[in-house]
N, C-alpha and C positions, 0 to 999 in steps of 0.2 A: 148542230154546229156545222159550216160550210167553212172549211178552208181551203187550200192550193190544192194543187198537184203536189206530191207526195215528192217528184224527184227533185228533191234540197242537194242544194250543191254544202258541201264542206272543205275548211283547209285549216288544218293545221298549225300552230304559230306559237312561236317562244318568247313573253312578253318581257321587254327589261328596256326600264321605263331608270331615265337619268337618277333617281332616288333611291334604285333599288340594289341589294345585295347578291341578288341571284336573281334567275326568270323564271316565270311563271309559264307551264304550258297550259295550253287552252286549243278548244276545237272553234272555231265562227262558222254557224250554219247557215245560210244563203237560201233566203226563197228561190222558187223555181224559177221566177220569168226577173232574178236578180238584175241589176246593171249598174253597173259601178258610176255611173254619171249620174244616179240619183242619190239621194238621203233617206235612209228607213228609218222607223225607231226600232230601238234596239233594248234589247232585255239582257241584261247579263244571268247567268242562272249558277248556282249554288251549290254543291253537290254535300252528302249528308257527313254526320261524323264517322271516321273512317271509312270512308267509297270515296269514288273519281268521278272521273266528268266522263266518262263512259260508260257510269251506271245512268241511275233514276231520270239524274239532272241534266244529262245530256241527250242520251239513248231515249226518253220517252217526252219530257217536258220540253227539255231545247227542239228537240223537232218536233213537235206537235208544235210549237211556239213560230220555227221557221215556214214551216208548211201554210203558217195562217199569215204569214207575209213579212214577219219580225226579221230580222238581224241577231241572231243570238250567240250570245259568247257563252261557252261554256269549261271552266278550268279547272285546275286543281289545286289545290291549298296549300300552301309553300309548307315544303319539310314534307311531302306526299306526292302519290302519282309521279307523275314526271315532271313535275316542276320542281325549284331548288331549292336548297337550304338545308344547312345539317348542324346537330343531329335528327337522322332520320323519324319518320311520325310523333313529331312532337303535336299536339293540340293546343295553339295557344289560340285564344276568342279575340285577343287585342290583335292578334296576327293577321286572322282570317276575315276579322272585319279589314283592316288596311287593304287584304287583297283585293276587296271589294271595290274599294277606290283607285288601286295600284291599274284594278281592271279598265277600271273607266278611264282611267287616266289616259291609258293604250286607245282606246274606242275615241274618246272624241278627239286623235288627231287622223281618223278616218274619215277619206272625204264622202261617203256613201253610209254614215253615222250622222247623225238627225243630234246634236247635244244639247237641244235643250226639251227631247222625246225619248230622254233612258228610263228602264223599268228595272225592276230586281227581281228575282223569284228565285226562291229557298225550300230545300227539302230538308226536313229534320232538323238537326243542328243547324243546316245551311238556313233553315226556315229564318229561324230566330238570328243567326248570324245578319240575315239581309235585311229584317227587320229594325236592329241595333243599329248596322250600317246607316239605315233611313232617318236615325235620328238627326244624326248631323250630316250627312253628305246631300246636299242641297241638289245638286246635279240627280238624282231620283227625284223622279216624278210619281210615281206609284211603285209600292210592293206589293207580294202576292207571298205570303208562307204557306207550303202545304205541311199540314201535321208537323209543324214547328218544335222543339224542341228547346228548352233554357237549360245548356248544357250545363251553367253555373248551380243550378239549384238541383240539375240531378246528382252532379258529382258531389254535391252537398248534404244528400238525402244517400239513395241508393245504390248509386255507383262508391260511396264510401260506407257502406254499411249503417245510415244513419248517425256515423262517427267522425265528422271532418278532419277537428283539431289531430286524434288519434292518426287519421290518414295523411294530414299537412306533417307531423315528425316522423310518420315511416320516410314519402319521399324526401324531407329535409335527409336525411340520415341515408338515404339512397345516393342522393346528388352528391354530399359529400364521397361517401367512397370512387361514386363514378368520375369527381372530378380529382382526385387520388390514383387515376389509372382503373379502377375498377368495373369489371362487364358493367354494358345497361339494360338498364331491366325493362323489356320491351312486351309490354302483356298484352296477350291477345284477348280480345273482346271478348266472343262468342266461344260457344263447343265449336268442335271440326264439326260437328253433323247435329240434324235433331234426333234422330237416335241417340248419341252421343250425350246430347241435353238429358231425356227422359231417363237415360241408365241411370244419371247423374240426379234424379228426382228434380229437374229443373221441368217447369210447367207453366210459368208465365207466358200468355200472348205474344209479348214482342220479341222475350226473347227466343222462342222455338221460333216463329215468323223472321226474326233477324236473320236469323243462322239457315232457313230455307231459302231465304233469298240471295244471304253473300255464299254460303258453300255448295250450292249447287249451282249447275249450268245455268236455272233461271238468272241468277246475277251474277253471279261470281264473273268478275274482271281483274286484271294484271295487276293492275293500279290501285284495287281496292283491297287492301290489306286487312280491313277492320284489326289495324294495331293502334295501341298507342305509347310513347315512351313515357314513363311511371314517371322520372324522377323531374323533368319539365311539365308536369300539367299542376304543379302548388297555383298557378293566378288563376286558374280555371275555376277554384274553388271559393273566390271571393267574388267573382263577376257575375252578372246579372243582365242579360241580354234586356231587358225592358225598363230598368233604371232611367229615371225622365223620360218619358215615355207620353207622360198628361200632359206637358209643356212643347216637348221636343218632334214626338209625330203627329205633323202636321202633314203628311203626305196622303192621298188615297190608299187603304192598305185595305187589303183582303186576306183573310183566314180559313184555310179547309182543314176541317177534321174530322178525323172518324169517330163514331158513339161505340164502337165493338174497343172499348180501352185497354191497355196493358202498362205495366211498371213502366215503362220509360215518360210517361206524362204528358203526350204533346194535346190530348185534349184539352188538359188541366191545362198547360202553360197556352194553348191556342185561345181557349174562350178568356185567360188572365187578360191576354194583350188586348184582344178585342175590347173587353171591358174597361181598359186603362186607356186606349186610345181615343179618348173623348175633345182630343185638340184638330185632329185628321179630317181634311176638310171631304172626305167618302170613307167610312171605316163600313166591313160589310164580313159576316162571317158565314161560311159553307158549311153547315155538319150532315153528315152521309151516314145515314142510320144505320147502316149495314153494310159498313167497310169498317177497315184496321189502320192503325198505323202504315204498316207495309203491304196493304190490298193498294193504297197511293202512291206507293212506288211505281207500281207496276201492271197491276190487275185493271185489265178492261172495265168491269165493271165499275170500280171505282176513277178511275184516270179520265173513264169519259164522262162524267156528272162533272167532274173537277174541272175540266177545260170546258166545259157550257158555260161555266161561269166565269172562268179566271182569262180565257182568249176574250169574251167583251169587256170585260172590264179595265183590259188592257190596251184596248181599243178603243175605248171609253177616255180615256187618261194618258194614250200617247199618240191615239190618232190611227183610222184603218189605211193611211194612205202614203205612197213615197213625195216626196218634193225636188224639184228640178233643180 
């Protein structure tokens, strides 16, 4: 893989677009030999369920992305990081797809924004997030999931115990006290540590791997809480990030995942999409026989199999060049 020079310019920027209730922050990473009198295409990038746009999605994908000559937005999910909205870490899927549009909405009145050359690219949650997005947001031209995630079908499965109904009347019964005046009940994801984990007899892949990547130095960011607020995630449990999906993506979409699997599913839900997406005028799937879930966060060896394939094909479908 041959891209730039490495020194990407970035700025900063609070987006509040006339529709919206609060702003969104977001980092725009700038190729090296950038110039604001031309048009790039531009990738907006995704960041996973509870992390920021200063982990995976920013920090490794958004500039691997800028460095190869893209324009790349990278933000946070309203009700997280530093963007706005309260109460604080809610997960709602109908939310964080709109931001996706909220994003773009900002982007193509960029005069140095290419808007009919946007791409999408999603980590985890963000995977399937930008995926969903691509159904109906015409303005994507290509998406790219890595180790995608259907946040609907976990919190339906594992994250509620294989119990939804049981889990939709706890937080019914939560929401009501909280909207009574009552604390909210704000659950942390992960152990503090993987120590932590294993005292705990917890031994799953993703989840000892989750908790080494958000609790220690390798990931751990400001922004990245892995919280979420209990008594707002009831829609999360009825939505389905690939619903129309045979009809509706029709865009070039690519899929990486890891064969080293764990409880959170993105194999399972990475080869689903792929297999559903038979309407996609380039559907193409990546699996990396010896990576994880979160070796695609982060880990060399996995990150650079993944961008051999996902920097051409985005290049393939938004073009390797700027326009005057």
């Amino acid at each position: 893989l041959q891209c730039r020079t490495s020194n990407i310019q970035m700025k900063s920027i609070q987006i509040q677009n006339a529709d919206m209730a609060w702003p969104i922050a977001a980092n725009i990473l700038l190729p090296s030999d950038f110039n604001e009198s031309r048009a790039y295409p531009t990738i907006v990038s995704v960041h996973p369920f509870g992390s920021c746009k200063e982990q995976t999605s920013g920090a490794v994908y958004g500039k691997a992305l800028a460095e190869a000559g893209f324009v790349v937005i990278a933000y946070d999910a309203s009700y997280q990081g530093e963007s706005g909205g309260a109460p604080r870490w809610i997960e709602s899927p109908t939310q964080r797809v709109e931001d996706i549009s909220h994003v773009i909405d900002y982007a193509v009145t960029l005069p140095y924004v290419d808007a009919e050359r946007i791409g999408v690219i999603g980590v985890c949650g963000g995977g399937a997030y930008a995926i969903n997005a691509t159904l109906t947001e015409k303005r994507i031209k290509a998406v790219v999931g890595i180790t995608p995630v259907n946040l609907g079908r976990l919190f339906r499965e594992g994250f509620s115990g294989y119990n939804p109904l049981d889990t939709l009347e706890a937080m019914a019964a939560q929401r009501t006290k909280e909207a009574r005046g009552g604390e909210l009940q704000v659950n942390e994801l992960l152990p503090p540590s993987v120590e932590a984990a294993r005292a705990n007899g917890l031994t799953d892949r993703d989840v000892l791997e989750a908790t080494d990547y958000y609790k220690t130095p390798r990931g751990q960011k400001p922004g990245g809480w892995t919280r979420m607020l209990f008594s707002h995630a009831q829609k999360t449990l009825s939505w389905d990030a690939f619903a129309f999906a045979e009809i509706l993506l029709t865009q070039p979409v690519m899929v990486i995942v890891g064969e080293k699997v764990g409880a959170f599913g993105a194999y399972r839900d990475g080869t689903e999409i792929y297999g559903r997406a038979t309407a996609s005028k380039d559907r193409q799937i990546v699996s990396l026989e010896n990576s994880s879930h979160y070796d695609l966060y982060d880990k060399p060896e996995a990150v650079g199999p993944a961008l051999e394939k996902l920097v051409p094909f985005f290049r393939a479908h938004l073009g390797d060049s700027v326009s005057a």
